[in-house]
N, C-alpha and C positions, 0 to 999 in steps of 0.2 A: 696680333696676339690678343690685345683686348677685347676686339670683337669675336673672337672663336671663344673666351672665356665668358664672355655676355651668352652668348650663343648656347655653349654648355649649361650655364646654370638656366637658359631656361628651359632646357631640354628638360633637363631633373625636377623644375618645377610640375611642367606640363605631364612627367609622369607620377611624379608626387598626387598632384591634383588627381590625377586620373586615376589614383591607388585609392586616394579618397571617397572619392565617385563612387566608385563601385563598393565599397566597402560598408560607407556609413549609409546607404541608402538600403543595406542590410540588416543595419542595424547590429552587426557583427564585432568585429574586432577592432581595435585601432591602430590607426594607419601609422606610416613610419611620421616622425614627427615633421611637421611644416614647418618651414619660417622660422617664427619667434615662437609659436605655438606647439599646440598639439592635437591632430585631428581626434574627434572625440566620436566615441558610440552617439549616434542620432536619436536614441534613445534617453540620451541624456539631455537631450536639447528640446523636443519637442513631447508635448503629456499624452498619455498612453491613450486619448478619445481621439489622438490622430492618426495612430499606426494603421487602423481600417483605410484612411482616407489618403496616405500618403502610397497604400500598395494600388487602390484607384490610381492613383496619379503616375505611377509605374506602368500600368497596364494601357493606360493613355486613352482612358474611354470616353473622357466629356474636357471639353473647353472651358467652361465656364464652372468658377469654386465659388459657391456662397458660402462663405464663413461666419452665420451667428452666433454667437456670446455675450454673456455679459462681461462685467470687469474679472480679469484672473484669468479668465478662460484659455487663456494662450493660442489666440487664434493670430494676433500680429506674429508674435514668434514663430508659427508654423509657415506660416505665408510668406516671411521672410528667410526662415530656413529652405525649403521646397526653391527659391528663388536661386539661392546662392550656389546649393548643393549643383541645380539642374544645371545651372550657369556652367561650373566644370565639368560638369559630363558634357557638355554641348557644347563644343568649341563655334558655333555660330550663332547661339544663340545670345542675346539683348537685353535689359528691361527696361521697365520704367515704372516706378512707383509715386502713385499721384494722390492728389490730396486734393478738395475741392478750395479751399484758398492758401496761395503758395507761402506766404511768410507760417504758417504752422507747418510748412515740411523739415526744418531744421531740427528742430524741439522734438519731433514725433518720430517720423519713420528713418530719416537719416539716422536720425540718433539710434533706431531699431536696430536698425542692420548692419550701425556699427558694432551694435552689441550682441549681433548673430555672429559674427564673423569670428569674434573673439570667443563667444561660447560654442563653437565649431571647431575652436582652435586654428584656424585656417590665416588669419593676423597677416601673417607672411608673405600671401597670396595678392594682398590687397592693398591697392593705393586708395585714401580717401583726398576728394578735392571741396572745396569748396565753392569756388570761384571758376566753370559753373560748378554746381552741386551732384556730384557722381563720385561712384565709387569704380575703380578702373583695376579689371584681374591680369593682374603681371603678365602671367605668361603667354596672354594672346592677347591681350588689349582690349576687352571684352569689356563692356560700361555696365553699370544700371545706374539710369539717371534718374531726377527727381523731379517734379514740373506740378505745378498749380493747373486746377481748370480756369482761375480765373483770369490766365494769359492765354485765348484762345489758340492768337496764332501761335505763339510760341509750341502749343502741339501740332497745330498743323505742320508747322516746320519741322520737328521731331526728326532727327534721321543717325545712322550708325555710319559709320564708314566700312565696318567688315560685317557680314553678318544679317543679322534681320532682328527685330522687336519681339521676341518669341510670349515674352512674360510682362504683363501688366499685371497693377496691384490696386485694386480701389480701397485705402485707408479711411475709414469711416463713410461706407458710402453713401450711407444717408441724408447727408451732408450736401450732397450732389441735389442739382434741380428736377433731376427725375431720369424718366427711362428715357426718351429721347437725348439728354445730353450723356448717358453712357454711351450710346448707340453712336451717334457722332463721335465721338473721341478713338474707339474701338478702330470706324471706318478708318480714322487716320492714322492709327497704328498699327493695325493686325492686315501689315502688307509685306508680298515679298518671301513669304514662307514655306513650309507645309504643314506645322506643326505649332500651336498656340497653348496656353494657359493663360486666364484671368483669373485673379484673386478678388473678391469682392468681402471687406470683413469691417464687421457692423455691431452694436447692438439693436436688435428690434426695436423699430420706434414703437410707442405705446397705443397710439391708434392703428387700428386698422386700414384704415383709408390711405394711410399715408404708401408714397407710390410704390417704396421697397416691398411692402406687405404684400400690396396690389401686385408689384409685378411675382413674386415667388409663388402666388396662388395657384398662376396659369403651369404646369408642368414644360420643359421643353428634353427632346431627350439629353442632349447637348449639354444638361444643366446639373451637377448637386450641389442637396444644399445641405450644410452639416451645421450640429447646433451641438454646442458643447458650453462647460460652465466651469467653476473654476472648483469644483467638488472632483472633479476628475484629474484636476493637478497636483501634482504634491507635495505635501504641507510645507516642503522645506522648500521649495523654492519660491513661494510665495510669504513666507514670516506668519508666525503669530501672530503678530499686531493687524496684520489685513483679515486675518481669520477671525478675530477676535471682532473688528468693525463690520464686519457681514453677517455674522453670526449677532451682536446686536440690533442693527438694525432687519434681521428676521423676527427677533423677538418685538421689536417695536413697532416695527412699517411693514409688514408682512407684504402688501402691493407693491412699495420700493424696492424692498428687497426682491422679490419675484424680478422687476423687470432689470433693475440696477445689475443686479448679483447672476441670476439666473438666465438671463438673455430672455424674459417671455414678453411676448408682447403682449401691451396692457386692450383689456375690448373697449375699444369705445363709447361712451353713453350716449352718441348720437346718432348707431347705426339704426337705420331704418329695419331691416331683415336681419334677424337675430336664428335664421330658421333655414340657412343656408348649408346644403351638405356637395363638398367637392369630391366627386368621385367618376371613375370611367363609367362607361355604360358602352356597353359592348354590342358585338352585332348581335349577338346568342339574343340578348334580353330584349334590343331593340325591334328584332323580328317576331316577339311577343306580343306587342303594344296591340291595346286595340280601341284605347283611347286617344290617339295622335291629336292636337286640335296644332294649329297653324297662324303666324299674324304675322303681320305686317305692319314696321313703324316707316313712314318717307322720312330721308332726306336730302338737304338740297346745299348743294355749295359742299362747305368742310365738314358739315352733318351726315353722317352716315346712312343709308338706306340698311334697312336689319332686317332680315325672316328667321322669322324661329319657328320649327315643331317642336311639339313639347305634346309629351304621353301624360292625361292627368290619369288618377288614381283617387276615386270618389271615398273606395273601403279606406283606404289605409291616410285620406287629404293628403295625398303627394302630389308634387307639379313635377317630370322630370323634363329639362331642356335639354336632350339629343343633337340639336342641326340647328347650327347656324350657318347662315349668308351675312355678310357684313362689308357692303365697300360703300367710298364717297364716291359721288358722280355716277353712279352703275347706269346706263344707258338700259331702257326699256326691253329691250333686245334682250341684252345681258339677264338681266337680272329674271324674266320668264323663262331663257334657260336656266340656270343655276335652280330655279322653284323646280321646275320641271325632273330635274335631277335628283332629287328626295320628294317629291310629291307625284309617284310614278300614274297614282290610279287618278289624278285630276279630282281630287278631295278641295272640298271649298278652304278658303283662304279668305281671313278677318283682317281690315286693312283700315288703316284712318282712314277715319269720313270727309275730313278736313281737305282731302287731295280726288275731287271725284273724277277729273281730266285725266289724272296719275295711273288709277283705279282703273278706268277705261283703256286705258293703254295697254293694262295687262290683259284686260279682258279680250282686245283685239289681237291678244297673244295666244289664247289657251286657256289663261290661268280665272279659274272661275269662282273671281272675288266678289265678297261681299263687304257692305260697309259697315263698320264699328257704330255702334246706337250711342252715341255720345251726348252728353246733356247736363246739364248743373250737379256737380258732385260726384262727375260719371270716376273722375279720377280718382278724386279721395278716395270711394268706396271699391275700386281696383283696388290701389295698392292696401285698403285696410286689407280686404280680402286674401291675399296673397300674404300679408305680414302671418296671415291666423290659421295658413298649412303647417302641418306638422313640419312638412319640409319641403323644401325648393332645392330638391337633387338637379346639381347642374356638370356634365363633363365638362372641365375646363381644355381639354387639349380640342376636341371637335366646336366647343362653344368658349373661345376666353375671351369676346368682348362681353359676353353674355354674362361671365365668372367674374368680372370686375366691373362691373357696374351693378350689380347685385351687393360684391362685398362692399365696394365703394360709395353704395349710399346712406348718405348723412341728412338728418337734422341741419338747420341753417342755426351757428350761435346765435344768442340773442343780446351777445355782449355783457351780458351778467352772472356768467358760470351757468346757464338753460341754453334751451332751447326754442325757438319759435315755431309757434302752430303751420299746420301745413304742412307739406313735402315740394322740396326745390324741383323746379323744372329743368333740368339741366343732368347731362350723364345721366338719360337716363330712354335711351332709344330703343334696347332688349328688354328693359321694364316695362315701355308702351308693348314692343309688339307680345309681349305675355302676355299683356293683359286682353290685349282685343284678341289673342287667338283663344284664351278661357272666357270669354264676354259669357256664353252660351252659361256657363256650368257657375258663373258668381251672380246672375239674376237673384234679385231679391226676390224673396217669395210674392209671390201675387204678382210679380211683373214678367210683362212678356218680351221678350228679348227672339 
């Protein structure tokens, strides 16, 4: 008799649950009461800069959520509702909500989503544990647990006993060591499925360079990224008093407040190229060009070999980068097909001089290279040249090594809030081959190039 009455009520849960599901993902009516609670209009729970981005998320067209904000913005809250909600419509699905050092998972997101559950009303639904740290949904046994990057294995090991990992959450994820350690983490979770969300919710760091910025440049389709701020939330759920401290400090720290308050990310005073435009460039326009110039940076080992065409544009000093090639180790072979495949009519090709064996290789390929006129200041006076285009139009989907290393360079500090003379050698392989495929068009006057 006990267990047919266990059995019942979670029958009632599991259609409870499923009344909810459907209902508050409407944003409609509310549900019959849960638990101890009472499921609420989702409307109520998450601010009105999400309802575009939560019927996205119904429609089920990208994987990957970049959620920027600054403070207020209620981007934790959405990422944590979206989590919970999805959890009861998806009797298989998982999560895991990560933080890049584990002892601040307690304080932060646990604590979040215990206070989604009860601003859902949903209370009822849910057992929180501690020991480990997961929250476990009654009527199917459905987890979201909580895990540090800073116990690697402990994500390797990561595993569900029913179900699969549907939903990851990056809590601050700028915090993380960069794109390579999301991409590792990702591989050890997002198995076993057919169906994914990642949450990734951040404030802008205030440099550009920094890897977040870097990586959200490069478009992927796979990917949005939404930016909301806490002016879109409403007053009452965030107090006077927070309104009142944002609101002073715009009158005082206007840049604070922009990046604190408003999620914008701050420019940094050490980029080199201030003159960068990310945008498509299509076949229509690319079969226009009739300034194409071509170069070529070597590299050897974990350095990447780069060819870039790039259209310049004398009337208007535009550089546009159209076509990249970009891998480590490319084998000589390789790499004259791949030119050969954007370079149909055997148009010359500018190549470090530094590599003339290299240079020869292609030459005994087809590719009819010439070497870079390199010589005392040949650098400097490239990349001044290039800083003093109106613009350096680059598509970042056809070219994004080319799109991050343009944004990503920097000034070296000089340890005393400057900068040091010079431009660093390094990150900086699409910047060589620009330069030697424009050698021709940035000659000084009177020299012969």
């Amino acid at each position: 008799m006990g267990q047919k009455n266990t059995e019942d009520k979670t029958a009632v849960l599991q259609r409870q649950a499923d009344a909810f599901g459907r209902i508050a993902v409407r944003g409609a009516e509310k549900a019959e009461p849960a638990g101890t609670g009472e499921a609420k209009r989702l409307t109520e729970v998450i601010a009105p800069a999400f309802y575009g981005l939560h019927r996205e998320l119904l429609r089920e067209r990208y994987t990957h959520y970049w959620l920027a904000g600054g403070r207020g913005s209620g981007k934790s809250t959405f990422a944590g509702a979206e989590i919970m909600i999805g959890m009861m419509r998806h009797p298989q699905a998982n999560a895991v909500v990560l933080r890049k050092v584990e002892r601040t998972l307690r304080d932060s997101v646990f604590e979040q989503m215990n206070w989604t559950m009860d601003a859902l009303g949903v209370e009822g639904f849910w057992e929180a544990r501690l020991s480990p740290m997961e929250l476990r949904y009654r009527p199917t046994g459905q987890r979201i647990l909580f895990r540090g990057a800073d116990q690697p294995k402990k994500l390797k090991s990561t595993k569900v006993s029913q179900g699969y990992l549907r939903y990851l959450w990056f809590e601050e994820v700028d915090e993380f060591s960069g794109s390579e350690e999301i991409r590792s983490i990702i591989q050890s979770l997002m198995r076993g499925g057919e169906r994914f969300e990642a949450f990734y919710t951040f404030n802008p760091p205030r440099s550009r360079n920094a890897w977040v910025n870097r990586e959200l440049a490069v478009p992927r389709e796979d990917r949005i990224v939404h930016r909301s701020d806490y002016r879109t939330v409403p007053r009452r759920w965030l107090g006077e008093q927070f309104i009142r401290e944002a609101e002073y400090l715009r009158d005082t720290r206007p840049e604070l407040y922009a990046h604190e308050y408003l999620g914008a990310a701050g420019e940094t005073g050490g980029a080199v190229f201030r003159n960068i435009v990310l945008r498509e460039i299509g076949d229509e326009e690319i079969g226009g060009f009739d300034r194409v110039r071509r170069g070529i940076d070597w590299g050897f080992g974990a350095d990447p070999f780069v060819y870039l065409a790039v259209q310049f544009d004398p009337a208007g000093r535009r550089a546009l980068i159209f076509h990249e090639y970009r891998q480590a180790g490319a084998a000589f072979a390789t790499a004259a097909r791949e030119i050969r495949k954007e370079n149909r009519l055997c148009e010359p090709v500018t190549a470090d001089s530094a590599e003339p064996r290299s240079n020869a290789e292609l030459r005994e390929r087809g590719i009819r290279v010439r070497a870079a006129k390199k010589g005392p200041g040949s650098v400097r006076h490239g990349i001044e040249w290039l800083r003093g285009l109106n613009e350096i139009v680059i598509d970042p989907v056809r070219c994004p090594g080319a799109a991050q290393e343009f944004l990503g360079y920097e000034f070296e500090p000089d340890g005393c809030g400057g900068y040091r003379d010079g431009f660093p050698d390094r990150d900086n392989h699409a910047i060589d081959a620009a330069r030697y495929a424009l050698e021709r068009d940035m000659a000084r006057p009177g020299v012969k190039i």
